[in-house]
VEXMAR-76130 format. One record per residue (C-alpha): residue in three letters; residue number from 1; x negated, y, z. Coordinates in nm, 4 decimals, padded with zeros to 6 digits, always signed. Last residue first. Layout:
# residues N
<node res="ALA" n="NUM" x="X" y="Y" z="Z"/>
...
***
This chain:
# residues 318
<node res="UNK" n="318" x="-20.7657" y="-14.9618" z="+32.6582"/>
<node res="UNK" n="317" x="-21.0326" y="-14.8404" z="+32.4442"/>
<node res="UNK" n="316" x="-20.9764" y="-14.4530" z="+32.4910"/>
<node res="UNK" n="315" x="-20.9959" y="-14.5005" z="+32.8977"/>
<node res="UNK" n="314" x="-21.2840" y="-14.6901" z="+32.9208"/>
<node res="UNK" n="313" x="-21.4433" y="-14.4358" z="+32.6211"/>
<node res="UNK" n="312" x="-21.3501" y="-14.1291" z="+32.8510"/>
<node res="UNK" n="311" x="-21.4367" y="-14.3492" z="+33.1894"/>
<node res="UNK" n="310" x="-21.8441" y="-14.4408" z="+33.0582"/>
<node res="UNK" n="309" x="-21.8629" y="-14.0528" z="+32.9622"/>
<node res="UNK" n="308" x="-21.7702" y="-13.9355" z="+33.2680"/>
<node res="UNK" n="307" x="-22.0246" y="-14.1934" z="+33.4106"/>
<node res="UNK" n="306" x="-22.2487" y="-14.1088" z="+33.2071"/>
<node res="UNK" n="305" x="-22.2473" y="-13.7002" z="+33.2554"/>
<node res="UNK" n="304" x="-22.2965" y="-13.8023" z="+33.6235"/>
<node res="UNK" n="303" x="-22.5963" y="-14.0266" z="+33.5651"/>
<node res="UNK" n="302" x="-22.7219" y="-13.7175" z="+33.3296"/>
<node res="UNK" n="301" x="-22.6497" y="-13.4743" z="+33.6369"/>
<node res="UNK" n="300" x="-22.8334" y="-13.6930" z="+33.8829"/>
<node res="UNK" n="299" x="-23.1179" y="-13.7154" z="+33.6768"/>
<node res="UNK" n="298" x="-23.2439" y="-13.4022" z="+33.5874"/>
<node res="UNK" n="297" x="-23.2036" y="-13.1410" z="+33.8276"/>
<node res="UNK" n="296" x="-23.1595" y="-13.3207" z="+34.1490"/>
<node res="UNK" n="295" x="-23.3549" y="-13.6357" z="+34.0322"/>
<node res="UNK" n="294" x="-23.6504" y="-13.4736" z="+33.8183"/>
<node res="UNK" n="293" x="-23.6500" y="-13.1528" z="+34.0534"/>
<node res="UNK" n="292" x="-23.7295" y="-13.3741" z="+34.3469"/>
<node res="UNK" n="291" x="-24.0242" y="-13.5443" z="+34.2083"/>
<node res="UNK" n="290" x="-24.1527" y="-13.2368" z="+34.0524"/>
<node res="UNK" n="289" x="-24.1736" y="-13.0616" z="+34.4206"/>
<node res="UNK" n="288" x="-24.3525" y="-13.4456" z="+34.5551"/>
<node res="UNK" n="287" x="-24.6280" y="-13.4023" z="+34.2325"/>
<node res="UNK" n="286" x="-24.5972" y="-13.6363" z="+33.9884"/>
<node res="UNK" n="285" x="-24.8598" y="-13.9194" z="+33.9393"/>
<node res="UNK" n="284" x="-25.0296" y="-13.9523" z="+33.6037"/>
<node res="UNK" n="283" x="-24.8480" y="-14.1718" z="+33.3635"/>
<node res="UNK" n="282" x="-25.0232" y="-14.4520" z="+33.1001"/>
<node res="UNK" n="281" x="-25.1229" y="-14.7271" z="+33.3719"/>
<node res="UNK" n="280" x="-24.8428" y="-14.7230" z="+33.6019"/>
<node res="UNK" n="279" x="-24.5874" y="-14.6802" z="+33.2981"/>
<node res="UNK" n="278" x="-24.7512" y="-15.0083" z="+33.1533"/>
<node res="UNK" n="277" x="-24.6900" y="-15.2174" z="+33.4900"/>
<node res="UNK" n="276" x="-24.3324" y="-15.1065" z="+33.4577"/>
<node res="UNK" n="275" x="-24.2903" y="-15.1687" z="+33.1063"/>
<node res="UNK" n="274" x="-24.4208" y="-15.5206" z="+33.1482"/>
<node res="UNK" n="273" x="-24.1732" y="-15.5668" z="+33.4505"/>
<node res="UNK" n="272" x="-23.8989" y="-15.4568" z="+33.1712"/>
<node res="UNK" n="271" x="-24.0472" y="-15.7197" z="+32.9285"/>
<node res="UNK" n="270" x="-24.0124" y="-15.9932" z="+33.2053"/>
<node res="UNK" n="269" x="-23.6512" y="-15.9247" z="+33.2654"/>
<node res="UNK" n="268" x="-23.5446" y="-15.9641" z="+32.8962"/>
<node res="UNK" n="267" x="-23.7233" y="-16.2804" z="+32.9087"/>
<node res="UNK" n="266" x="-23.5871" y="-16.4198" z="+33.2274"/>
<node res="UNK" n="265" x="-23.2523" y="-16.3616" z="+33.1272"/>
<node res="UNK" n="264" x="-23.2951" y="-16.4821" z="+32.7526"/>
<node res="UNK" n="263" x="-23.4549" y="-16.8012" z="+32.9304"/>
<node res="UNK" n="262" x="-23.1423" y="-16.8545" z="+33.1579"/>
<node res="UNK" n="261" x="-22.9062" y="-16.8503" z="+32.8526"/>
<node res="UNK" n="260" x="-23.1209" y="-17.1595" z="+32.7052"/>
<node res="UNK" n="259" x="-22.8320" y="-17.3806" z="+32.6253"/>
<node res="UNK" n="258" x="-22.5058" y="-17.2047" z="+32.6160"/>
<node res="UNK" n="257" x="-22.7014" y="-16.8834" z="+32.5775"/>
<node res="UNK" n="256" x="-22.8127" y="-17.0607" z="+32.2204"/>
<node res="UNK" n="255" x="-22.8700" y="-16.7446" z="+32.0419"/>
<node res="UNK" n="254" x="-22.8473" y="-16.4254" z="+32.2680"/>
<node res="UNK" n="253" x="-22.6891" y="-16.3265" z="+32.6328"/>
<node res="UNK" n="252" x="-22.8087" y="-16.4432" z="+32.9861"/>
<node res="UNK" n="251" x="-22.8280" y="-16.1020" z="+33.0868"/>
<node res="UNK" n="250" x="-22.6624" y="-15.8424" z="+32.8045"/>
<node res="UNK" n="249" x="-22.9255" y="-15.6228" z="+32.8331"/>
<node res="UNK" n="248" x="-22.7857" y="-15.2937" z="+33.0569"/>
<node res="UNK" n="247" x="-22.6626" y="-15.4731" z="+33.3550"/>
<node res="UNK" n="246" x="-22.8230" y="-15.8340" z="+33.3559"/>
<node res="UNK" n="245" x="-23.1835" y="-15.6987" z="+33.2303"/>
<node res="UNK" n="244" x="-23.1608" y="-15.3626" z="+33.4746"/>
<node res="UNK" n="243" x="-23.0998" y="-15.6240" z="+33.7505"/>
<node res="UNK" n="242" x="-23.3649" y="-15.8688" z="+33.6213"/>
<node res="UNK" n="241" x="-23.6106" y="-15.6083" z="+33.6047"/>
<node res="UNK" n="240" x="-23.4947" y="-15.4418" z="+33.9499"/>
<node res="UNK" n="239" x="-23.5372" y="-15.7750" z="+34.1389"/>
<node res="UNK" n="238" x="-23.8913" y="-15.8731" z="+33.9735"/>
<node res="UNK" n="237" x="-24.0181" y="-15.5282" z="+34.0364"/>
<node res="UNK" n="236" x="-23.8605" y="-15.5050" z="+34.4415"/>
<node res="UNK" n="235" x="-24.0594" y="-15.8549" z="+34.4490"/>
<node res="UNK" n="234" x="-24.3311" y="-15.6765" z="+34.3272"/>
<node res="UNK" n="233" x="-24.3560" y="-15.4394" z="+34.5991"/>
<node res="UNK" n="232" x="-24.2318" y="-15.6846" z="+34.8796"/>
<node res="UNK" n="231" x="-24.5643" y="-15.9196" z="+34.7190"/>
<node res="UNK" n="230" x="-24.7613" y="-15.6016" z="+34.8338"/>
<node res="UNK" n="229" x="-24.6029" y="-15.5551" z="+35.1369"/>
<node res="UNK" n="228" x="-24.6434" y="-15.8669" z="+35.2530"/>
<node res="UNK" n="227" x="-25.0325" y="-15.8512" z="+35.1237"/>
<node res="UNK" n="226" x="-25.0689" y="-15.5925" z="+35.4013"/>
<node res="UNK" n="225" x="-24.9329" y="-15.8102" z="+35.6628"/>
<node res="UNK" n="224" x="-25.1376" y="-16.0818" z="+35.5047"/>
<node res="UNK" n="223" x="-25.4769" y="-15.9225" z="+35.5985"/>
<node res="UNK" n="222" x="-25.4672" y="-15.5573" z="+35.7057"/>
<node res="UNK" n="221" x="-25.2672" y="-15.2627" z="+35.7486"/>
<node res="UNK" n="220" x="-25.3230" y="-14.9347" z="+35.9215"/>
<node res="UNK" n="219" x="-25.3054" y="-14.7371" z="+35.5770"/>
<node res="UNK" n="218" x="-24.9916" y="-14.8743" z="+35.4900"/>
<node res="UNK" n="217" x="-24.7464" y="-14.6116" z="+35.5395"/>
<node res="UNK" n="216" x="-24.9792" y="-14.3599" z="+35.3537"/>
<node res="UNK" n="215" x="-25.2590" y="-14.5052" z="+35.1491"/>
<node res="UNK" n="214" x="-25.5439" y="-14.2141" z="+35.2348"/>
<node res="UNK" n="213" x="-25.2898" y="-13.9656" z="+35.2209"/>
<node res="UNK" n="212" x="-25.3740" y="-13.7262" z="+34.9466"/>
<node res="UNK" n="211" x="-25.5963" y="-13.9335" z="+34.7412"/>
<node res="UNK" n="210" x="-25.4641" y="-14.2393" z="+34.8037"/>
<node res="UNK" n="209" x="-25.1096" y="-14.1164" z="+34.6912"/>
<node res="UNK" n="208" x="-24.9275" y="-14.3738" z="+34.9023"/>
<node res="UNK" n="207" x="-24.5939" y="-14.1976" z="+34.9581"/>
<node res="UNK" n="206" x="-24.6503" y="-14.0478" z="+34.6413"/>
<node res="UNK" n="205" x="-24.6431" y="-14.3821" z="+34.4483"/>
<node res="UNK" n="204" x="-24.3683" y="-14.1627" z="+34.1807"/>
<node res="UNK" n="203" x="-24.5870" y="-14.2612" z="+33.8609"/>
<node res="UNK" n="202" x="-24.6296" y="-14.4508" z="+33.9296"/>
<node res="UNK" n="201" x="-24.4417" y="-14.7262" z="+34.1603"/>
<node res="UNK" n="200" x="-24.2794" y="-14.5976" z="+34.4784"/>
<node res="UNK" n="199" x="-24.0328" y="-14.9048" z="+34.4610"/>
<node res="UNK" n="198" x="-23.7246" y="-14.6423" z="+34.4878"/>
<node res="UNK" n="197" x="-23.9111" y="-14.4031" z="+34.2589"/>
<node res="UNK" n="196" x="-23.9354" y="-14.6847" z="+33.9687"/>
<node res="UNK" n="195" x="-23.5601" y="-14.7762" z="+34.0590"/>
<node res="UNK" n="194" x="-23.4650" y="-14.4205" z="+33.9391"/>
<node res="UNK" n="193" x="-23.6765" y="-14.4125" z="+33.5988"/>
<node res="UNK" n="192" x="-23.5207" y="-14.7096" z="+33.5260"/>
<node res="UNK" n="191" x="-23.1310" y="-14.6620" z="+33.6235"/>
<node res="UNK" n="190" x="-23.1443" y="-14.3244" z="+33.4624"/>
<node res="UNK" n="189" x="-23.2783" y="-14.4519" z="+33.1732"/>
<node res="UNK" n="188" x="-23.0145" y="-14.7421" z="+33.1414"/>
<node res="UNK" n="187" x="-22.7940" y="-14.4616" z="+33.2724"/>
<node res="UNK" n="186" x="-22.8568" y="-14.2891" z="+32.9351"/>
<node res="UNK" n="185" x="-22.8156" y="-14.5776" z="+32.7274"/>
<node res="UNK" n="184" x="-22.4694" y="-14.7150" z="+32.8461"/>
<node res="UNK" n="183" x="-22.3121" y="-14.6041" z="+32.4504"/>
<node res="UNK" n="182" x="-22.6571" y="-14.6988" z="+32.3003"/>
<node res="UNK" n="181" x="-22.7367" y="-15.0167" z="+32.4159"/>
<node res="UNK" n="180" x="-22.3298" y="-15.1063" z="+32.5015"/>
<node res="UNK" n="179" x="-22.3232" y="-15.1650" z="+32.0838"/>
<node res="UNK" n="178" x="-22.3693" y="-15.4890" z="+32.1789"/>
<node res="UNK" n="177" x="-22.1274" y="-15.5981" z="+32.4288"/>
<node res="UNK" n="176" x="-22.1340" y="-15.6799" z="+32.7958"/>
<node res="UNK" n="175" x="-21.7934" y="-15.8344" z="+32.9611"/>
<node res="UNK" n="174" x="-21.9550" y="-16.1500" z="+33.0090"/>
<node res="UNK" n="173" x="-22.2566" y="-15.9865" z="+33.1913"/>
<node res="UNK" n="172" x="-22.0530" y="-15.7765" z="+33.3608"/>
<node res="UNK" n="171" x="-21.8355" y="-16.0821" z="+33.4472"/>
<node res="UNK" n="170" x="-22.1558" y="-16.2313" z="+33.6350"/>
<node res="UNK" n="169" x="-22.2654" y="-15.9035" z="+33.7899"/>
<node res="UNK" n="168" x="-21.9449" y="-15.9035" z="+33.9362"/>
<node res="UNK" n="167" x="-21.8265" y="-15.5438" z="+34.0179"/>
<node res="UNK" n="166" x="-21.5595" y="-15.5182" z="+33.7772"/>
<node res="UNK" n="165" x="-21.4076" y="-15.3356" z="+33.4923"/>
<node res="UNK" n="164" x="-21.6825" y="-15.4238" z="+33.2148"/>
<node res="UNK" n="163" x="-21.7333" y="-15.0349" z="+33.1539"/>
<node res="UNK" n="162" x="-21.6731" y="-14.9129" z="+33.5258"/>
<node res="UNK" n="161" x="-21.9068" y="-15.1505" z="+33.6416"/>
<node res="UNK" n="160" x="-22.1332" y="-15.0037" z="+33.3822"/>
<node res="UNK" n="159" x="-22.0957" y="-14.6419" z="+33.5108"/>
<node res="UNK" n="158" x="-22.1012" y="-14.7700" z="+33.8989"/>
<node res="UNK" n="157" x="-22.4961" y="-14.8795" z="+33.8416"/>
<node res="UNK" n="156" x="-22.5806" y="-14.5900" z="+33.6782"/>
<node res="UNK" n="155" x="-22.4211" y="-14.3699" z="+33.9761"/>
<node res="UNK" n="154" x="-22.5677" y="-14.5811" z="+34.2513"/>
<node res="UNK" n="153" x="-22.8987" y="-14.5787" z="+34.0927"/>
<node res="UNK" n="152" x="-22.8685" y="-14.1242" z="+34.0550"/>
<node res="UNK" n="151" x="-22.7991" y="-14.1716" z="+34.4110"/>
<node res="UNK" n="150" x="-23.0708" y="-14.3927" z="+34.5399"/>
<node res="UNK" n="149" x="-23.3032" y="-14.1445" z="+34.4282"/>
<node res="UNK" n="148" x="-23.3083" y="-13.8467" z="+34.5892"/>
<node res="UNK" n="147" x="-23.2786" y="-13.9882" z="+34.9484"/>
<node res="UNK" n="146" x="-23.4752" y="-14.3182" z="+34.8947"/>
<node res="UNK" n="145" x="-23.7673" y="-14.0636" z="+34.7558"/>
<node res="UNK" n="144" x="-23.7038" y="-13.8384" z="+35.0779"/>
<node res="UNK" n="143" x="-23.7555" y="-14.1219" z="+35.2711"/>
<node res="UNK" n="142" x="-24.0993" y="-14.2358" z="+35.1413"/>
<node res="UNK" n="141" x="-24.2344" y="-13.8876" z="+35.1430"/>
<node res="UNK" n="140" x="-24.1608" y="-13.9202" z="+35.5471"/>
<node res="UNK" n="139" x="-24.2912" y="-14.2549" z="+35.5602"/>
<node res="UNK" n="138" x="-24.6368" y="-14.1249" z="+35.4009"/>
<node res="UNK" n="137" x="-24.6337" y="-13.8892" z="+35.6285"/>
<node res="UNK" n="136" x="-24.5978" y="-14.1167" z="+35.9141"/>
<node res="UNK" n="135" x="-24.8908" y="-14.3094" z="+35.7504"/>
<node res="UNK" n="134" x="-25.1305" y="-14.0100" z="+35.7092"/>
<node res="UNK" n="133" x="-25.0547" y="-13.9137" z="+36.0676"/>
<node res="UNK" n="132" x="-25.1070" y="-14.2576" z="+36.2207"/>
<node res="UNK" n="131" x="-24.9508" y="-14.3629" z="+36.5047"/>
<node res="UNK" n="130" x="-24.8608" y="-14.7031" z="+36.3215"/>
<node res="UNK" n="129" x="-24.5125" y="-14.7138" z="+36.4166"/>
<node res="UNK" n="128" x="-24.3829" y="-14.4772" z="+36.1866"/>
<node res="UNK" n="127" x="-24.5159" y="-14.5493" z="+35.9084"/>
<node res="UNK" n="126" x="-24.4790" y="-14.9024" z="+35.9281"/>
<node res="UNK" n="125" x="-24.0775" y="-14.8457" z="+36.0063"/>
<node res="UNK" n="124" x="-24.0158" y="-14.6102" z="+35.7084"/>
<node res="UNK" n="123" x="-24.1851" y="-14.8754" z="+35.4859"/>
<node res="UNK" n="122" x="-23.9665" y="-15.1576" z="+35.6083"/>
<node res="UNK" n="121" x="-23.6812" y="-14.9516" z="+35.5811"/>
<node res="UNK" n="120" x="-23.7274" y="-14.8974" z="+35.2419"/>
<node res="UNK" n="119" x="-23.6026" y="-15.2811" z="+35.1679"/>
<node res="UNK" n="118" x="-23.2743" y="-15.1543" z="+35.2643"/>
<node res="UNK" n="117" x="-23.1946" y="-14.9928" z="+34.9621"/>
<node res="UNK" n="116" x="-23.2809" y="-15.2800" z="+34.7643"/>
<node res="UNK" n="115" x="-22.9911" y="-15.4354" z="+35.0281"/>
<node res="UNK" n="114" x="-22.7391" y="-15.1449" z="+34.8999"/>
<node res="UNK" n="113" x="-22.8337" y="-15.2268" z="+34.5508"/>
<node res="UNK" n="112" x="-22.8012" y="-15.5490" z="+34.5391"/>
<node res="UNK" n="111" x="-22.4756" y="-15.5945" z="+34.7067"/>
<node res="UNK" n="110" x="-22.3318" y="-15.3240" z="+34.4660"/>
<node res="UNK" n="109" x="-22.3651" y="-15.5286" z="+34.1832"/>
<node res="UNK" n="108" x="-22.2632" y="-15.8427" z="+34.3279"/>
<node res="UNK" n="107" x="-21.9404" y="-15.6933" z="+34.4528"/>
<node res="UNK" n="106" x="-21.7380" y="-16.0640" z="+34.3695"/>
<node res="UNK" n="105" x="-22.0766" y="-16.2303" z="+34.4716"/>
<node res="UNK" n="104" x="-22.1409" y="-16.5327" z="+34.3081"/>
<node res="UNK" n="103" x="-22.4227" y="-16.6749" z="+34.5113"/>
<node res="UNK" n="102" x="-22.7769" y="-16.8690" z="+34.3868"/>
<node res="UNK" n="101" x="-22.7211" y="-16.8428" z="+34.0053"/>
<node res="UNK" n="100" x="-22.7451" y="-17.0939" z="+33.7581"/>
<node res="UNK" n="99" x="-22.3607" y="-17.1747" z="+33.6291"/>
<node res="UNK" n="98" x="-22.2805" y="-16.8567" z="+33.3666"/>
<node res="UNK" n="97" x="-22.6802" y="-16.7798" z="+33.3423"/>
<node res="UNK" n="96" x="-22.9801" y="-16.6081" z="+33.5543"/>
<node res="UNK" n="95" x="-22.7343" y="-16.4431" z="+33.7583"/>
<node res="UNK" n="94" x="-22.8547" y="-16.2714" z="+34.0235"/>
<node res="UNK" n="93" x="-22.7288" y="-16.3105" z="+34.3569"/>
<node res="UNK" n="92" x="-22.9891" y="-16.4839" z="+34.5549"/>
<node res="UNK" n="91" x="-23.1868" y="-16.2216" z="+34.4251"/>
<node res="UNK" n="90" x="-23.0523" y="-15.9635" z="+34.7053"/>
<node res="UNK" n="89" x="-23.1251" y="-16.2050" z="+35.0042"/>
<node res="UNK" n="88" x="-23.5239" y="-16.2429" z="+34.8981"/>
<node res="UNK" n="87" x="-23.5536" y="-15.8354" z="+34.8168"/>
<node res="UNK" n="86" x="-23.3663" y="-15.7679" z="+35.1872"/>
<node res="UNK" n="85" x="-23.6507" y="-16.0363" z="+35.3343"/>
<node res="UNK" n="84" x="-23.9672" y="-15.8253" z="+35.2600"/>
<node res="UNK" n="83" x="-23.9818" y="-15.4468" z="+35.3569"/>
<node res="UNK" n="82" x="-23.7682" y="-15.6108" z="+35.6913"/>
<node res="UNK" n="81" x="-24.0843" y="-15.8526" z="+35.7326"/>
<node res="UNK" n="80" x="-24.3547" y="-15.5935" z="+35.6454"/>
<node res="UNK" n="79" x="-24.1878" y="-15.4045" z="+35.9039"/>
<node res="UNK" n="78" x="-24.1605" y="-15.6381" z="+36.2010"/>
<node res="UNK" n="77" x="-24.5573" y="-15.6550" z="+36.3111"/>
<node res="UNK" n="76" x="-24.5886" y="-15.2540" z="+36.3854"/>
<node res="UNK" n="75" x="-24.2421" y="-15.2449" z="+36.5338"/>
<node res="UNK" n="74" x="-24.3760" y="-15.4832" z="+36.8043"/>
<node res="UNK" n="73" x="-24.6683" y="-15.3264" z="+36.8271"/>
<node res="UNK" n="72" x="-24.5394" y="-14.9589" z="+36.8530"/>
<node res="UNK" n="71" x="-24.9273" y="-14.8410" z="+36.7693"/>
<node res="UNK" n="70" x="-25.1213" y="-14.6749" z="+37.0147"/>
<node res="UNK" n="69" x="-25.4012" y="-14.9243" z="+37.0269"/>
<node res="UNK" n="68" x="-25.3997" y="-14.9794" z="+36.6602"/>
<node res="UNK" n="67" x="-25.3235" y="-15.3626" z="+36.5447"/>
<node res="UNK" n="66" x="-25.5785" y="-15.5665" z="+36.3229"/>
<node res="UNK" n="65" x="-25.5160" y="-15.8885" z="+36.1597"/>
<node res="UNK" n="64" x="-25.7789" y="-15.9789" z="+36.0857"/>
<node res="UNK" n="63" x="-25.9234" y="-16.0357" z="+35.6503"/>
<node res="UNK" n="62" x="-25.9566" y="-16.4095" z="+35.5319"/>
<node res="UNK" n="61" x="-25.6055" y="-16.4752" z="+35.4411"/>
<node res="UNK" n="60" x="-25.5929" y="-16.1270" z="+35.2552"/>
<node res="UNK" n="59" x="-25.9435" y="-16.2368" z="+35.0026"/>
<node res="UNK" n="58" x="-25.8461" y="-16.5710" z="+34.9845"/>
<node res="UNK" n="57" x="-25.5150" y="-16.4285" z="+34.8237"/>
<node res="UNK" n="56" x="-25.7340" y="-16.1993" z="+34.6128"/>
<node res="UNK" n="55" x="-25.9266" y="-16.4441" z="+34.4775"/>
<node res="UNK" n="54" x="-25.6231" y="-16.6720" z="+34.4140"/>
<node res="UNK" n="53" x="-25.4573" y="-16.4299" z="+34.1866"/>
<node res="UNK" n="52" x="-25.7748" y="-16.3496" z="+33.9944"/>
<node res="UNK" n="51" x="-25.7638" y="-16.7207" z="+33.9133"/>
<node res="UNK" n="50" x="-25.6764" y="-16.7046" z="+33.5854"/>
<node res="UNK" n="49" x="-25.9640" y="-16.4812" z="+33.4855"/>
<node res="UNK" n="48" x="-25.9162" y="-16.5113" z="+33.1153"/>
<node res="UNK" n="47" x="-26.0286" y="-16.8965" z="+33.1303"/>
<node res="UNK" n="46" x="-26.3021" y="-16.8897" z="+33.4138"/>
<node res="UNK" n="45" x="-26.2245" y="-16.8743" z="+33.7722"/>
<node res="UNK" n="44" x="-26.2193" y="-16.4725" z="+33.7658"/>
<node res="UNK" n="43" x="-26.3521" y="-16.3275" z="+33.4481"/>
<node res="UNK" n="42" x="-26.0582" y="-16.0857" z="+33.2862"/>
<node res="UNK" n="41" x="-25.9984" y="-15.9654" z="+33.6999"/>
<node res="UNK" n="40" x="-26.3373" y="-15.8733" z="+33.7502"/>
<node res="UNK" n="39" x="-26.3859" y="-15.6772" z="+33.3675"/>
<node res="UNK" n="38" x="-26.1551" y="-15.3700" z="+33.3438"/>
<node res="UNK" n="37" x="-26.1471" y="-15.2166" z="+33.0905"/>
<node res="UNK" n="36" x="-25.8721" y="-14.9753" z="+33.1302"/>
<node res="UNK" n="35" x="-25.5942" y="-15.1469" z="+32.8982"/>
<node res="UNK" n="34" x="-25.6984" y="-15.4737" z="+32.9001"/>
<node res="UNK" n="33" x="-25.7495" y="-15.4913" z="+33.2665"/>
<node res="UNK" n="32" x="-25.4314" y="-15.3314" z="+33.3463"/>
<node res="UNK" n="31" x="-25.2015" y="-15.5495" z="+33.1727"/>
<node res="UNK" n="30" x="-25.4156" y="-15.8512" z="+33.3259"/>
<node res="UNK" n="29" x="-25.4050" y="-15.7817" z="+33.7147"/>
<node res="UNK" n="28" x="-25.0463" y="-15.6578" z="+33.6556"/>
<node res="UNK" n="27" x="-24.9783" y="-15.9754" z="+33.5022"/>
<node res="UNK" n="26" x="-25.1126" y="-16.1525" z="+33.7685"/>
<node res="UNK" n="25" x="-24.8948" y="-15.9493" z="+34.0112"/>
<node res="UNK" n="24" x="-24.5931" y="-16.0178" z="+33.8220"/>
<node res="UNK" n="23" x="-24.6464" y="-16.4130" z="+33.7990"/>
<node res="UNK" n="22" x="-24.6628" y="-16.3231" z="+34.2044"/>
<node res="UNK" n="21" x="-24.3622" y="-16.1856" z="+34.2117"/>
<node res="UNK" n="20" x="-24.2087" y="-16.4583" z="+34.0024"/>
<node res="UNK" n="19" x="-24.3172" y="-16.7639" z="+34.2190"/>
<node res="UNK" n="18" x="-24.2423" y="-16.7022" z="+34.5517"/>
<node res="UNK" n="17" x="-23.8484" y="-16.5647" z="+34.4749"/>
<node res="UNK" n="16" x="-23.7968" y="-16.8156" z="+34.2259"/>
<node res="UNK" n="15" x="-23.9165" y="-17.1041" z="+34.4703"/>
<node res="UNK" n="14" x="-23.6697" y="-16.9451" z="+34.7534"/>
<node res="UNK" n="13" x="-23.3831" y="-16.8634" z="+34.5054"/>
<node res="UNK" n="12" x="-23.4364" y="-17.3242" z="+34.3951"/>
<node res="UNK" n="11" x="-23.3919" y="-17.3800" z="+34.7616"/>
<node res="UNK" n="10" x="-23.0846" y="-17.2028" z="+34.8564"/>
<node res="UNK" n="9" x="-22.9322" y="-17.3165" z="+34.5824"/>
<node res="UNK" n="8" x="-23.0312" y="-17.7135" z="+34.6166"/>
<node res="UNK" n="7" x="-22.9267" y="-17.6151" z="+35.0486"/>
<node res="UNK" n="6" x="-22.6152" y="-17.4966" z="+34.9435"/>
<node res="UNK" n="5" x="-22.5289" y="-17.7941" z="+34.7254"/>
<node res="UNK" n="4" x="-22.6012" y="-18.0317" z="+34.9710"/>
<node res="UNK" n="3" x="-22.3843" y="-17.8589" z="+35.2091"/>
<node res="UNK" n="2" x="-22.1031" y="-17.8935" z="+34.9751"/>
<node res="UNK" n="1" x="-21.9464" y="-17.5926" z="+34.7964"/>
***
């Protein structure tokens, strides 16, 4: 790979990386607006409030930059950084067809899930840094969810490598095959439900229940620090969209992948953000004793009763 190369990749995962967060965010702004009534963000800038998105980015560029007195500064100003970057590495490595993808990973699969993993960090390290009791509490819920749920990902994630007999999320993609919707549905919901906790979206936004905790980890935030970790929130959407869309969707597959195989990707990957947005509006949040019953009791057994499953029909095939 020339250096030119490199830096055309490198490039082109930055602009997708700035870009589709923040198409998520505006369709947040409009999901929710139909469905609750909501009138600022259907009137911003005119035409169905298309510049809702803007508002609230003037709104974060014009707010200080405030840090507490007895706050670890220096941990204080890293964390929205290390919340950020591991989404940025990990979508360098999804495919969005056979030839557009930033880095074929041989282990892609498990590289983004061990780096979404990583992502929490960031949140552990505002919370505790902030000397804040709400906000170390919120970091506390925060690393319980990564405890209880990064297993049941782990496990949906190894039942379909186990099904296309590698790690690549390229040759998963090639390996994928219809009638995979139903037999690798269960970890599909698994996977789902799991990488909803991991990204603290409802309903599992415990960690930032603003009713409980005022907003937990990032209570002491302000300006663009704060807005950090909102685009690291929807860049953890984009990421787990277009993983669940390569693993359990076929990826790049449909008519005319040869031509328009990165479209299908995208596609498939927007309609799971959609679903995500929806499931914030239409669920009430859990409770942190139901959270941990739904993974220990619920999901971890199903991911396990997959991948048995997934190993049976692996070994029955070949």
């Amino acid at each position: 790979m020339t250096v030119l190369e490199v830096v055309i990749r490198t490039v082109a995962v930055l602009a997708a990386f700035l870009v589709l967060p923040l198409l998520v965010g505006q369709t947040e702004h409009k999901v929710m607006a139909h469905m609750q009534g909501r009138l600022g963000p259907m009137y911003a800038g005119g035409f169905h409030g298309w510049a809702q998105l803007v508002a609230d980015g003037v709104k974060f560029v014009q707010k200080e930059d405030v840090v507490p007195v007895a706050a670890d500064r220096w941990v204080f100003r890293l964390a929205p950084g290390v919340a950020l970057v591991p989404y940025l590495v990990a979508m360098s490595v999804i495919p969005l067809a056979p030839n557009l993808v930033g880095a074929d990973v041989d282990a892609g699969a498990l590289f983004v899930v061990a780096l979404a993993g990583i992502g929490i960090l960031g949140t552990l390290m505002a919370g505790w840094s902030s000397a804040n009791k709400y906000s170390l509490l919120g970091a506390m819920r925060s690393a319980a969810q990564l405890l209880s749920y990064e297993l049941p990902i782990v496990l949906s994630v190894a039942s379909v490598a186990l099904a296309a007999g590698t790690l690549s999320l390229s040759g998963i993609v090639r390996e994928w095959s219809w009638w995979w919707l139903v037999w690798q549905l269960p970890g599909a919901v698994v996977f789902l439900v799991a990488a909803l906790a991991e990204l603290q979206r409802p309903p599992f936004d415990m960690p930032v229940a603003d009713s409980e905790i005022v907003f937990g980890p990032y209570t002491e935030y302000t300006g663009l620090r704060f807005a950090f970790f909102l685009l690291s929130e929807y860049a953890g959407i984009v990421l787990m969209s277009l993983l669940f869309a390569v693993l359990f969707l076929g990826g790049w597959r449909g008519p005319w992948a040869d031509s328009v195989g990165w479209l299908w990707t995208l596609l498939k990957g927007f309609a799971i953000a959609v679903l995500i947005v929806w499931l914030r509006v239409a669920w009430p949040r859990l409770r942190e004793d139901q959270l941990q019953r739904l993974a220990w009791i619920w999901l971890v057994p199903i991911a396990i009763a997959q991948l048995a499953l997934t190993g049976v029909g692996v070994v029955l095939i070949g």
